[in-house]
VOKOL-670854 format. One record per atom (N, C-alpha, C): residue in one letter; atom name; y, x, z. Coordinates in Angstrom, 3 decimals. Atoms other than C-alpha are relative to their C-alpha. Example, Ala and Ser with C-alpha at 12.3 -4.5 7.8 and 13.67 -1.06 7.14 Angstrom:
BEGIN
A / N / -1.190 / 0.890 / 0.000
A / CA / -4.500 / 12.300 / 7.800
A / C / 1.200 / 0.900 / 0.000
S / N / -1.190 / -0.820 / -0.060
S / CA / -1.060 / 13.670 / 7.140
S / C / 1.090 / -0.770 / 0.730
***
This chain:
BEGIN
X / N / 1.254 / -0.430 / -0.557
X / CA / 16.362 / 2.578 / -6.428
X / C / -1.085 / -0.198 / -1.057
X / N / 1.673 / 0.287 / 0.937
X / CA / 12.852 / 3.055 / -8.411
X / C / -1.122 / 0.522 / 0.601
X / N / 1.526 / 0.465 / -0.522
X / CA / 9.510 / 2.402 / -7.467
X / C / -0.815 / 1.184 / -0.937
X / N / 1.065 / -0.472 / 0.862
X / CA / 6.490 / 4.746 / -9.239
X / C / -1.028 / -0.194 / 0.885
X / N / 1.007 / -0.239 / -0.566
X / CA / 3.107 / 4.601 / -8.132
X / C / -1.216 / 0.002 / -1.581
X / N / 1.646 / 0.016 / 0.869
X / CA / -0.911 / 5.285 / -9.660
X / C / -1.033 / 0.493 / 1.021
X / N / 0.873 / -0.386 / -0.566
X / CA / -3.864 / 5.624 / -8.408
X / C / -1.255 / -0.157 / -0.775
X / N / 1.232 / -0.147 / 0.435
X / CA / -7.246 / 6.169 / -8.649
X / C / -1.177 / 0.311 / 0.524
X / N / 1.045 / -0.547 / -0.854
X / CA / -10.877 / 6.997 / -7.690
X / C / -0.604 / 1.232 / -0.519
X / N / -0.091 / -1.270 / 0.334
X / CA / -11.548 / 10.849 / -7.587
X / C / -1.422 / 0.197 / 0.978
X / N / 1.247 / -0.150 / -0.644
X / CA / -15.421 / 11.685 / -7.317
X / C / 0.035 / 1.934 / 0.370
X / N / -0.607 / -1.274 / -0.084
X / CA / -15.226 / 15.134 / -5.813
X / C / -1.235 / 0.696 / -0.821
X / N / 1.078 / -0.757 / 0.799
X / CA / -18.797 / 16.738 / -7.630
X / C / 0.790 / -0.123 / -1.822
X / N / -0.366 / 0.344 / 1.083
X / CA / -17.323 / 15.574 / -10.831
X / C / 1.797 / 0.868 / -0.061
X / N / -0.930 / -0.550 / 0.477
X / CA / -14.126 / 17.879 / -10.217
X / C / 1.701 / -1.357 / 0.257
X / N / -0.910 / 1.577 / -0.241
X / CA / -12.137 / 14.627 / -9.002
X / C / 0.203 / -0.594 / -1.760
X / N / -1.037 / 1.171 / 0.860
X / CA / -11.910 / 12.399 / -12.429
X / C / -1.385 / -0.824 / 0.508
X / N / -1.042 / 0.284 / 1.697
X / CA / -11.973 / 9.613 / -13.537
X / C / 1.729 / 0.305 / 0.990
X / N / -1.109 / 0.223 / -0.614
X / CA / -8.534 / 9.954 / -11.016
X / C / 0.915 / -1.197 / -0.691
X / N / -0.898 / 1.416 / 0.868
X / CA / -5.612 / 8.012 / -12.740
X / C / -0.683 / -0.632 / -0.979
X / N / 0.618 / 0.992 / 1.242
X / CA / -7.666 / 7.287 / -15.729
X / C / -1.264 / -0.723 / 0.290
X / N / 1.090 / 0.931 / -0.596
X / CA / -10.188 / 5.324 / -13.547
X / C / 0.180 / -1.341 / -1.248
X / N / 0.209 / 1.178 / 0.250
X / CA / -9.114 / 2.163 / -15.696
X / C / -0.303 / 0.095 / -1.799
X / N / 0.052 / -0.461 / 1.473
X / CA / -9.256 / 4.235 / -19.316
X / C / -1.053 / 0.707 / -0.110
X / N / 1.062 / -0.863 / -0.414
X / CA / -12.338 / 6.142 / -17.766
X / C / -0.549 / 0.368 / -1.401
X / N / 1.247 / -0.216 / 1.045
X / CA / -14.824 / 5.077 / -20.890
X / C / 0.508 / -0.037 / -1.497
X / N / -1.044 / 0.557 / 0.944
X / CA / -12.069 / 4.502 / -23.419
X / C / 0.845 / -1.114 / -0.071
X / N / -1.665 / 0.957 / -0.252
X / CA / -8.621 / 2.788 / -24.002
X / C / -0.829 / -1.457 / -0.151
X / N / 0.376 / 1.229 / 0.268
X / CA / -10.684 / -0.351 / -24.878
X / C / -0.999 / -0.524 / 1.647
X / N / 0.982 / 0.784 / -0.853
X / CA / -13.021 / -0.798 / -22.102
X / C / 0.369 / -0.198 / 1.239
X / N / -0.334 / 0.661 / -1.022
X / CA / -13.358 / -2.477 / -19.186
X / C / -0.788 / 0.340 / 1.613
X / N / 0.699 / -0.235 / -1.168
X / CA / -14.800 / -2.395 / -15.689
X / C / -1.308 / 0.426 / -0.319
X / N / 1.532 / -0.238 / -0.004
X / CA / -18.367 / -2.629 / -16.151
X / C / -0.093 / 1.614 / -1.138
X / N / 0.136 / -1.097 / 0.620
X / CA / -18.028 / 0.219 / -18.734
X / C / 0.282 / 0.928 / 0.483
X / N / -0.373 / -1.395 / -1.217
X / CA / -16.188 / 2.403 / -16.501
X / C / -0.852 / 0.402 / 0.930
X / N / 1.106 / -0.414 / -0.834
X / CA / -18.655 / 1.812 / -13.601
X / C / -1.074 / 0.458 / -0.827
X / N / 1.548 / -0.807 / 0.379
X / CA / -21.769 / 2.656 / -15.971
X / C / -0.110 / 1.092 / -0.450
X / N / 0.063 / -1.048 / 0.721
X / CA / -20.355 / 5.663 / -17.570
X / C / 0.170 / 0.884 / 1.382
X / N / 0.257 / -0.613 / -0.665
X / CA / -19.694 / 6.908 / -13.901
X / C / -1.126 / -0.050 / 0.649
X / N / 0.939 / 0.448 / -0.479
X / CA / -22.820 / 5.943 / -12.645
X / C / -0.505 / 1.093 / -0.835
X / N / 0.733 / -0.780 / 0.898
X / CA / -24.624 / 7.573 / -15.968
X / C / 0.480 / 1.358 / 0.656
X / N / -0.476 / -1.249 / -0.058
X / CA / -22.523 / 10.723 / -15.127
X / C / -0.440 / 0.707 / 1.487
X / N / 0.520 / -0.394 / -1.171
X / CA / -23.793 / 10.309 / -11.413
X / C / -1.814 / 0.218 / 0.640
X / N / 1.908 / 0.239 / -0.073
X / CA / -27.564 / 9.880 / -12.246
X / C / -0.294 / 1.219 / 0.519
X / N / 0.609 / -0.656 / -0.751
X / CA / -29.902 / 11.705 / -10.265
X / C / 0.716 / 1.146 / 0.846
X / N / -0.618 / -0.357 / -1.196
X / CA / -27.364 / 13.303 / -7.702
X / C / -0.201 / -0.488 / 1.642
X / N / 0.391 / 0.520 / -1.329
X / CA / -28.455 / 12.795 / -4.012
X / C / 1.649 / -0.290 / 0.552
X / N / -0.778 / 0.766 / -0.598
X / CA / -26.075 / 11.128 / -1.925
X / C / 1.221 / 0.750 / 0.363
X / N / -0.985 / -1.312 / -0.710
X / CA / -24.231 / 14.077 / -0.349
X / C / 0.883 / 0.195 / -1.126
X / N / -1.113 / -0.707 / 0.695
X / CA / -22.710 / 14.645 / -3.872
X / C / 0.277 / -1.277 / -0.893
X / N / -0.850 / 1.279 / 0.641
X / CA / -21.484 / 11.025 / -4.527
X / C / 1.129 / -0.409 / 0.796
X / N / -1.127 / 0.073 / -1.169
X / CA / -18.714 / 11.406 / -2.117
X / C / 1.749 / -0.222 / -1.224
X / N / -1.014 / 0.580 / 0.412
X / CA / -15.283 / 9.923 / -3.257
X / C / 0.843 / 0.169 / 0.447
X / N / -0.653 / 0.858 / -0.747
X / CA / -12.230 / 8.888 / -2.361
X / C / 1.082 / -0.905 / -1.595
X / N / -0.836 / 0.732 / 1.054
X / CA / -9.726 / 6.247 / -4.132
X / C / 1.827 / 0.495 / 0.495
X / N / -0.687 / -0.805 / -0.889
X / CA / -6.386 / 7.737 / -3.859
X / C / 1.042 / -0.947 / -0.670
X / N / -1.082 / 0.911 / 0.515
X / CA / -2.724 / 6.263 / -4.127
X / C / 1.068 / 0.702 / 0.003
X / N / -1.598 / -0.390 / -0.527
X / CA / 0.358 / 7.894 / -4.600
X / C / 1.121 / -0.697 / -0.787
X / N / -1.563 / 1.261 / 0.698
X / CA / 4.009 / 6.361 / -5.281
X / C / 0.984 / 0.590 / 0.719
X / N / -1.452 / -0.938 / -0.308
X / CA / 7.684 / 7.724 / -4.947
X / C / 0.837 / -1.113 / -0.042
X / N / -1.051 / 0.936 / 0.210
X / CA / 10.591 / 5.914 / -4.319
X / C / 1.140 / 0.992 / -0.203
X / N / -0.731 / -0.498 / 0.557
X / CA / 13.505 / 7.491 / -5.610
X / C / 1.801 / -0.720 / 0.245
X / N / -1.291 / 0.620 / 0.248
X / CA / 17.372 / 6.552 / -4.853
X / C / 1.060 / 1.187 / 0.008
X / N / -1.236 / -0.612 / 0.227
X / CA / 20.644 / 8.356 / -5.815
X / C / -0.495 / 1.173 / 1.050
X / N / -0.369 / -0.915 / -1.064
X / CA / 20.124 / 12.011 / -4.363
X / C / -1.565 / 0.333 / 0.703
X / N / 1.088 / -0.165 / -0.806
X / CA / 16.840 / 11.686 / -2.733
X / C / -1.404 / -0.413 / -0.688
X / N / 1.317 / 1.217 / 0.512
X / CA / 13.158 / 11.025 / -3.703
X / C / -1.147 / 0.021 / 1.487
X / N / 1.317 / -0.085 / -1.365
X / CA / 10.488 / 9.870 / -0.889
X / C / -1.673 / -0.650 / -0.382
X / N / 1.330 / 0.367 / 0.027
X / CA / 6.743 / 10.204 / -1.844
X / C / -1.363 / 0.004 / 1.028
X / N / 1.020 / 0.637 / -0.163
X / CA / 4.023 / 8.580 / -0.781
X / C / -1.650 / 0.311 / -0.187
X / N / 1.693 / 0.116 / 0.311
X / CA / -0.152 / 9.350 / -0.449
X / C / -0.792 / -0.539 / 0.991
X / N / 0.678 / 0.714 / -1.169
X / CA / -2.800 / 7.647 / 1.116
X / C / -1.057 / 0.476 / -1.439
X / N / 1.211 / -0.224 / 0.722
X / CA / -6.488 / 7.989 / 0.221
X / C / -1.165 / -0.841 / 1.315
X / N / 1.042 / 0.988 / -0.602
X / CA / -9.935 / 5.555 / 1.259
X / C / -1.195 / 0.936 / -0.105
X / N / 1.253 / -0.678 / 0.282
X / CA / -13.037 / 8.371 / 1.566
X / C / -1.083 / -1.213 / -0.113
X / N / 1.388 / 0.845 / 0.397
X / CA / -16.009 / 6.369 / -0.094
X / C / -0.976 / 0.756 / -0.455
X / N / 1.265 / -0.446 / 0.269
X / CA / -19.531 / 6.889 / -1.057
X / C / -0.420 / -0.532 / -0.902
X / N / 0.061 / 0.267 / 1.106
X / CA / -20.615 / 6.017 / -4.381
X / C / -1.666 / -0.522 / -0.357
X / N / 1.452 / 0.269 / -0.240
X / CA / -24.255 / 3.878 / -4.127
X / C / -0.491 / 0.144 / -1.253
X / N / 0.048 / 0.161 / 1.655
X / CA / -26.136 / 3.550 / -7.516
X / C / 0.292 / -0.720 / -0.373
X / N / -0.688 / 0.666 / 0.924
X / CA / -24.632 / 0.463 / -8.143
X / C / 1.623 / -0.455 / 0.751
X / N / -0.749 / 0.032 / -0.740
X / CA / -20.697 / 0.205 / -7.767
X / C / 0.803 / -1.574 / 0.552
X / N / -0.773 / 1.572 / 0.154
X / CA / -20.009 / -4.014 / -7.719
X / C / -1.152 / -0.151 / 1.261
X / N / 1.039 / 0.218 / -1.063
X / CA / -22.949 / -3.954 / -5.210
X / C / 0.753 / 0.521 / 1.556
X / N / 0.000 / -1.962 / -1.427
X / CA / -21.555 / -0.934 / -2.531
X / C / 1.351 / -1.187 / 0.732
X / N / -0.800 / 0.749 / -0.992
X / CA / -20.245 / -2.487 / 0.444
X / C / 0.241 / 1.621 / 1.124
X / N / -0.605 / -1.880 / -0.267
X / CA / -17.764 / 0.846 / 1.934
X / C / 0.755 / -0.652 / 1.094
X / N / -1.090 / 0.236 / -1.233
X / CA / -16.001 / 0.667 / 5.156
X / C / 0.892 / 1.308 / -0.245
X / N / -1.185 / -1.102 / 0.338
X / CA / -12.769 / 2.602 / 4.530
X / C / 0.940 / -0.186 / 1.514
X / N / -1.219 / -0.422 / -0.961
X / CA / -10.108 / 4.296 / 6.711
X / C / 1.368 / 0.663 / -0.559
X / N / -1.227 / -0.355 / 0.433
X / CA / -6.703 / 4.796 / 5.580
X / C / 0.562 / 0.992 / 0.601
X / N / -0.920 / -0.772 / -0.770
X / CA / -4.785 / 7.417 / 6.022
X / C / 0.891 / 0.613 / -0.478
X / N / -1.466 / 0.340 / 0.887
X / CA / -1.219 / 7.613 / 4.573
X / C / 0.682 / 1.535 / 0.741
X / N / -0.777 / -0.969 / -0.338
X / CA / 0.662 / 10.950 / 4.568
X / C / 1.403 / -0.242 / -0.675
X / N / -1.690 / 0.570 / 0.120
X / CA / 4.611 / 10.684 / 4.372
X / C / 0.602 / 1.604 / -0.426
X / N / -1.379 / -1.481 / 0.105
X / CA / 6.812 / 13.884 / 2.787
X / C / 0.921 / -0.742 / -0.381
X / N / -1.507 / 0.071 / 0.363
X / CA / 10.283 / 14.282 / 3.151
X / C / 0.401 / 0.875 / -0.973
X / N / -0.515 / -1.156 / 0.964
X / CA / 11.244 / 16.482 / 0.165
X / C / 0.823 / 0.822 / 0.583
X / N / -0.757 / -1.025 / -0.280
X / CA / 14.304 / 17.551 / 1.802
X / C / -0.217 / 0.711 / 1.272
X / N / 0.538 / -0.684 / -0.553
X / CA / 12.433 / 18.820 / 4.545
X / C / -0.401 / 1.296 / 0.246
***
C-alpha cells in the first residue's frame, strides 16, 4: 500500500496559487512570514469579496490493482493580516472510486 498526499491554499482572484507551492510561495528559501507578505502584497487593495480562499487537501492511497483518492477543502477568507484571521471552517471531504 502507498500513501500520497499535498495540499494547499488556493486564493480564487489570484487564479488559485500559491496551491501546492503555498510553502515555496516566495522562494525555495523562505518561510512563513514571507509567504504570508508576498500574498498579502499580491492581495493589497482588493475588497473582501475577492479574498475568498480555500485550503485544499488531496491524497491517494494506492494498493495492488486499485487507487482510492481523496479531497477535502476549508472555504476561508483572507483578512489583511493572515497570523491574525480567526476563520471558522467547514469541511467537506469528497470520496472517488476510480473504478466506478
Amino acid at each position: 500500500m502507498t500513501l500520497a498526499d499535498d495540499s494547499g491554499l488556493e486564493v480564487e482572484t489570484l487564479g488559485d496559487p500559491p496551491g501546492v507551492c503555498s510553502a515555496r510561495f516566495a522562494g525555495p528559501e523562505a518561510g512563513d512570514e514571507e509567504n504570508n507578505r508576498l500574498l498579502l502584497k499580491m492581495l493589497a487593495g482588493r475588497p473582501a469579496r475577492e479574498r475568498r480562499a480555500r485550503f485544499r487537501c488531496v491524497m491517494s492511497i494506492a494498493v495492488p490493482g486499485e487507487i482510492y483518492p481523496a479531497r477535502g477543502s476549508c472555504p476561508v477568507a483572507l483578512p489583511g493580516t493572515l497570523a491574525a484571521a480567526e476563520v471558522s471552517v467547514s469541511i467537506q471531504y469528497s470520496f472517488i472510486n476510480r473504478q466506478g
